[in-house]
RODRENTI-73088 format. One record per residue (C-alpha): residue number from 1; x negated, y, z. Coordinates in steps of 0.1 Angstrom, whole numbers, padded with zeros to 4 digits. Layout:
N
+-----+-------+-------+-------+
:   i :     u :     v :     w :
+-----+-------+-------+-------+
: NUM :     X :     Y :     Z :
...
+-----+-------+-------+-------+
//
This chain:
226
+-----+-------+-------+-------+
:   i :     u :     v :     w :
+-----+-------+-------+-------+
:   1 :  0000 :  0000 :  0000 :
:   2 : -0012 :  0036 : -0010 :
:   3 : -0008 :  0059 :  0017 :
:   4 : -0010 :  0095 : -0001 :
:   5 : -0025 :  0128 :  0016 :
:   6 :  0009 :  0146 :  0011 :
:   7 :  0028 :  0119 :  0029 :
:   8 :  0004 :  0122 :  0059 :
:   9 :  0009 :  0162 :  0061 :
:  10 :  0046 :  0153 :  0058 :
:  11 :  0047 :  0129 :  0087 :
:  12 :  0022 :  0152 :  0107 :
:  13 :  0050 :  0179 :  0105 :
:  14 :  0081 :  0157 :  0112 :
:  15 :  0057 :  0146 :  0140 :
:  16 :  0053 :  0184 :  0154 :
:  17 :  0087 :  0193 :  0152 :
:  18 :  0103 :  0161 :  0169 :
:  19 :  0077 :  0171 :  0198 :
:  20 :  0088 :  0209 :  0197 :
:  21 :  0122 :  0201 :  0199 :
:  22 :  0118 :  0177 :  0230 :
:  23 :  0099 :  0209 :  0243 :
:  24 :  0125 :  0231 :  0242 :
:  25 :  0151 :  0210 :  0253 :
:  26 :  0128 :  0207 :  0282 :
:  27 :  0122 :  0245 :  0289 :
:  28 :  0152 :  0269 :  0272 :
:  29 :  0174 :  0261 :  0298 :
:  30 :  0152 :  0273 :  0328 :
:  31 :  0151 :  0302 :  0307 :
:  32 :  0184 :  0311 :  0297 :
:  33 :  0197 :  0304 :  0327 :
:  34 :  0175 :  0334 :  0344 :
:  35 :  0176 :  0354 :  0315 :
:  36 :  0220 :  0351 :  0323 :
:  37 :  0211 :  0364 :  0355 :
:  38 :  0220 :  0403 :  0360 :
:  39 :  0211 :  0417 :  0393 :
:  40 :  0216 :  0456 :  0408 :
:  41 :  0187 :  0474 :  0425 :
:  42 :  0199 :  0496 :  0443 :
:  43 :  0174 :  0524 :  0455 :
:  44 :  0191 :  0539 :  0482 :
:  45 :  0192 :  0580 :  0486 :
:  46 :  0178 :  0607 :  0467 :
:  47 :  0178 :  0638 :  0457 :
:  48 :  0186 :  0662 :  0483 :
:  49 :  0196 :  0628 :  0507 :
:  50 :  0157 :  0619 :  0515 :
:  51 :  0170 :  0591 :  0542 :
:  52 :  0152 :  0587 :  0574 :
:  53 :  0108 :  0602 :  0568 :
:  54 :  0083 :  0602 :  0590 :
:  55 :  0056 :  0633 :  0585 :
:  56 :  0052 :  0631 :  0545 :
:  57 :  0073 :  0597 :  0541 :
:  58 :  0103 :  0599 :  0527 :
:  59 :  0126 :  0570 :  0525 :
:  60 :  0143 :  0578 :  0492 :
:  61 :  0105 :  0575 :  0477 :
:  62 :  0097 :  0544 :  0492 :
:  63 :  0130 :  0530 :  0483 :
:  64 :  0125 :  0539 :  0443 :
:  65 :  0088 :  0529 :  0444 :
:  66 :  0101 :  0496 :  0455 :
:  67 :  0129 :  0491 :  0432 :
:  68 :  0108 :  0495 :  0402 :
:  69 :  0081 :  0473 :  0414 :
:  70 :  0107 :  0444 :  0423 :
:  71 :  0128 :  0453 :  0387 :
:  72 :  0090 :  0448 :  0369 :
:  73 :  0092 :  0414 :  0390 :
:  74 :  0123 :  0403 :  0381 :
:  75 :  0122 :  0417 :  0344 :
:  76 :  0089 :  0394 :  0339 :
:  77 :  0112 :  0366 :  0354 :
:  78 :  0136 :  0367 :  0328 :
:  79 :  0162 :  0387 :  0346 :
:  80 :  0185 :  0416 :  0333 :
:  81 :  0183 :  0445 :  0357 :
:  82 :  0204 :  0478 :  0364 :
:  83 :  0189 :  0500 :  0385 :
:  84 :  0214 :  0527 :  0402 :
:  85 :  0189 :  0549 :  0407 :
:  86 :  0154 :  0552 :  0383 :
:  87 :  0149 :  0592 :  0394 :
:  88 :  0138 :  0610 :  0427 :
:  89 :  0174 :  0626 :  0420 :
:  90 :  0206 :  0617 :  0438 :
:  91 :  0236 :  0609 :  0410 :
:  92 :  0256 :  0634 :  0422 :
:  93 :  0255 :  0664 :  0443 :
:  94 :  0280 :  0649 :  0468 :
:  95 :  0274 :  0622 :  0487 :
:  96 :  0308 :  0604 :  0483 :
:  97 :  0303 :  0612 :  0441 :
:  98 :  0266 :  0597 :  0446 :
:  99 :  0281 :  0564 :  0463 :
: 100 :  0308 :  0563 :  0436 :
: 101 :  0287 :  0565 :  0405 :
: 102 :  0267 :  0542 :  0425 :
: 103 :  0302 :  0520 :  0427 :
: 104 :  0310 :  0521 :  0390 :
: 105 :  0274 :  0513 :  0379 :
: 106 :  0276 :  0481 :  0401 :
: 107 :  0314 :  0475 :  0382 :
: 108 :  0301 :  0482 :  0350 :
: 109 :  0275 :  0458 :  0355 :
: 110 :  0293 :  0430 :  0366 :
: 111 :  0259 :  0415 :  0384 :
: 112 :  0256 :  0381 :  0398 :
: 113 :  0237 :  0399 :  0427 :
: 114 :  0235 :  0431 :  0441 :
: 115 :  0199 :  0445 :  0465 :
: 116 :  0200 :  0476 :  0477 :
: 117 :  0163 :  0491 :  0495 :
: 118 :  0161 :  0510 :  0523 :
: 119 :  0140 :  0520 :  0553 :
: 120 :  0150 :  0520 :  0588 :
: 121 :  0141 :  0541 :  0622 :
: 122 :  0148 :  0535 :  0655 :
: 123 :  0145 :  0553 :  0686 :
: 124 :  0123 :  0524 :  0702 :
: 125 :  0092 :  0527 :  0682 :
: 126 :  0079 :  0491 :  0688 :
: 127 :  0111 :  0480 :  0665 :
: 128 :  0097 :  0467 :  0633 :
: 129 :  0100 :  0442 :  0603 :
: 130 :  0121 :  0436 :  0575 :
: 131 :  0156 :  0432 :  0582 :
: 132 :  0190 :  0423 :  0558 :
: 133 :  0225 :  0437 :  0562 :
: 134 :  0254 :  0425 :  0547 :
: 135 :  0290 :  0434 :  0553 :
: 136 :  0315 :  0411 :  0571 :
: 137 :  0324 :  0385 :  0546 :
: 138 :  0317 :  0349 :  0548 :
: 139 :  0303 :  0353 :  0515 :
: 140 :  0279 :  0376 :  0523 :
: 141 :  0269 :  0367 :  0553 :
: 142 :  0254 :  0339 :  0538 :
: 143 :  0237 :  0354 :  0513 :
: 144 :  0224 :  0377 :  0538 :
: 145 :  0210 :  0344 :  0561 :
: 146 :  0193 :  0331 :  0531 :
: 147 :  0174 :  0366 :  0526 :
: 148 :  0168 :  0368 :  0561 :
: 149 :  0154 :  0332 :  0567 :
: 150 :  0129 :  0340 :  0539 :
: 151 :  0116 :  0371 :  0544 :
: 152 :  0111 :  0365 :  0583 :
: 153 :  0091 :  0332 :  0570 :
: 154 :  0068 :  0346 :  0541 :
: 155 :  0070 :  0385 :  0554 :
: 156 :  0080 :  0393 :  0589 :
: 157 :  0061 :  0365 :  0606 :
: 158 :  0027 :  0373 :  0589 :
: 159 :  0029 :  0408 :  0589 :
: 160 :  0049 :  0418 :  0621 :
: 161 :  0044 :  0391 :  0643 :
: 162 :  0078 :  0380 :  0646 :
: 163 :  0099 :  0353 :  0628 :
: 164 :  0135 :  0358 :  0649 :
: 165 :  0144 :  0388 :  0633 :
: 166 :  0186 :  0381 :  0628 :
: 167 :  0205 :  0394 :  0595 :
: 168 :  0238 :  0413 :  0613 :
: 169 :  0270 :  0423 :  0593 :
: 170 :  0291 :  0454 :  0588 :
: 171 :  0312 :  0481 :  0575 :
: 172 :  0283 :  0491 :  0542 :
: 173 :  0296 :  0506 :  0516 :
: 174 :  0275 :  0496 :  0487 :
: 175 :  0281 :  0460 :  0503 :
: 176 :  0315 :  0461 :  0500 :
: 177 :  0326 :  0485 :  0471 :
: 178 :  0328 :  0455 :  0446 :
: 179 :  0333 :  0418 :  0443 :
: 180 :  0302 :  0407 :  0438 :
: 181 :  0274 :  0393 :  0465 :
: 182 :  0259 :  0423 :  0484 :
: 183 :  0228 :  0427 :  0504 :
: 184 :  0210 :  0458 :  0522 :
: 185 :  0173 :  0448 :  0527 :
: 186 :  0155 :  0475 :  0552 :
: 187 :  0121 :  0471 :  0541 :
: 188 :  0103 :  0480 :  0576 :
: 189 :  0107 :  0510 :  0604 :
: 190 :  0095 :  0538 :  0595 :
: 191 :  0092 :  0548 :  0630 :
: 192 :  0071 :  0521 :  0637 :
: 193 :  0026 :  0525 :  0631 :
: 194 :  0023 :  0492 :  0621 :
: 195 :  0053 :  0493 :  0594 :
: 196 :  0045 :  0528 :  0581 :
: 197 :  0005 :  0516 :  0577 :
: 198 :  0023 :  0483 :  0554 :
: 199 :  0047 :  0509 :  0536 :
: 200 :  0016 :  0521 :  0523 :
: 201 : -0005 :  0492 :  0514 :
: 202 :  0003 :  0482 :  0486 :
: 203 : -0009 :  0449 :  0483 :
: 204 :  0019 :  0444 :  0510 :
: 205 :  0046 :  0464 :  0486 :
: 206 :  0040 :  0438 :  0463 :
: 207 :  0038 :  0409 :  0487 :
: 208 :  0073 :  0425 :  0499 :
: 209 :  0090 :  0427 :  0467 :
: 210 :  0079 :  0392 :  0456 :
: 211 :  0094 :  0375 :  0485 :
: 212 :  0131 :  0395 :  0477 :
: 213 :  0126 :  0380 :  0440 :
: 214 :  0120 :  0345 :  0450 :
: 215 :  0153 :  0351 :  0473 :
: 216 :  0171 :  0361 :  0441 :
: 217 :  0155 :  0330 :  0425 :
: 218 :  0169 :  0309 :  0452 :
: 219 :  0203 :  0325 :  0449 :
: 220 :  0203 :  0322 :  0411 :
: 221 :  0190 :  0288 :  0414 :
: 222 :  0224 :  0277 :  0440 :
: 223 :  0247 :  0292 :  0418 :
: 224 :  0238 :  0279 :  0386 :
: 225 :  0236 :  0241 :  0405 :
: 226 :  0272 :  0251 :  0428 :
+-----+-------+-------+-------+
//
């Protein structure tokens, strides 16, 4: 039997595509299935509503410096973001008209997940860590948990000390203002040394930021396997 040169180059590219096929039937649906995933950063305050500062830290800052580091995180994962805020302005010049455009961004949307980044303050300086708020539904709350359990695992333990930090429920706003899962994630106290000297590292920022989008990579993972 004569095998020709042509019929080897045939059956070398029959070869290649039966294996290229088998690889993407391996791999597209990782991928579409993030790349289906829409999730809201929300960067809380602005504008004329800096949010709680310490000397020449302003929360509304912090918060937008870490929303775009977590939507370039979550981009490269494949995700669709919306970002409420993308400016050191508010959206409106009234708070209520700031929450609402806030509220029909999140509608418009229609996001599997919704993050909104703040800082806190308290009046007991040696508060710290990273801590999640939800609002009062069953829903959320576990969502909330989830965050929680993480962060004080791969952040809070590391960097504050302290692994028993609790996520606590209620009456938010940007938590409740749509159907859609909810979570406020204070990133550290801003009345605290030790959490403004990691609100300025940014090696931690990132650390930070990476943790929240393997939470939404945990939370995208669940739903697509409920």
């Amino acid at each position: 039997m004569i095998i020709r040169k042509e019929h080897i180059v045939v059956t070398s590219v029959f070869i290649m595509a039966v294996i290229a096929t088998i690889l993407c039937a391996i791999y597209i649906p990782v991928s579409n299935s993030l790349a289906k995933g829409v999730v809201v950063i929300d960067a809380g305050h602005g504008g004329m509503d800096g949010g709680v500062s310490y000397g020449n830290m302003i929360e509304a800052n912090i918060n937008l410096e870490l929303t775009r580091e977590l939507k370039g995180i979550l981009e490269d994962r494949g995700y669709k973001v919306v970002l409420t805020r993308d400016s050191a302005n508010s959206l409106a010049g009234k708070k209520k008209d700031d929450m609402q455009k806030r509220k029909d961004i999140i509608l418009k949307s229609k996001p599997d997940l919704i993050v909104s980044l703040h800082v806190n303050k308290y009046q007991d300086s040696k508060r710290r860590g990273v801590q999640v708020f939800y609002d009062d539904t069953k829903k959320n709350k576990e969502v909330g948990e989830r965050f929680q359990y993480l962060i004080n695992s791969n952040v809070n333990k590391k960097y504050a000390g302290r692994d028993d930090l609790k996520s606590l429920g209620g009456d938010y706003f940007i938590c409740k203002c749509s159907p859609y899962p909810a979570v406020i994630i204070e990133c550290g106290f801003i009345s605290n040394e030790g959490d403004r000297m990691l609100l300025n590292d940014s090696k931690y920022k990132t650390h930070l930021v990476s943790t929240i989008a393997d939470g939404i990579d945990s939370m995208m993972l669940s739903k697509v396997s409920a």
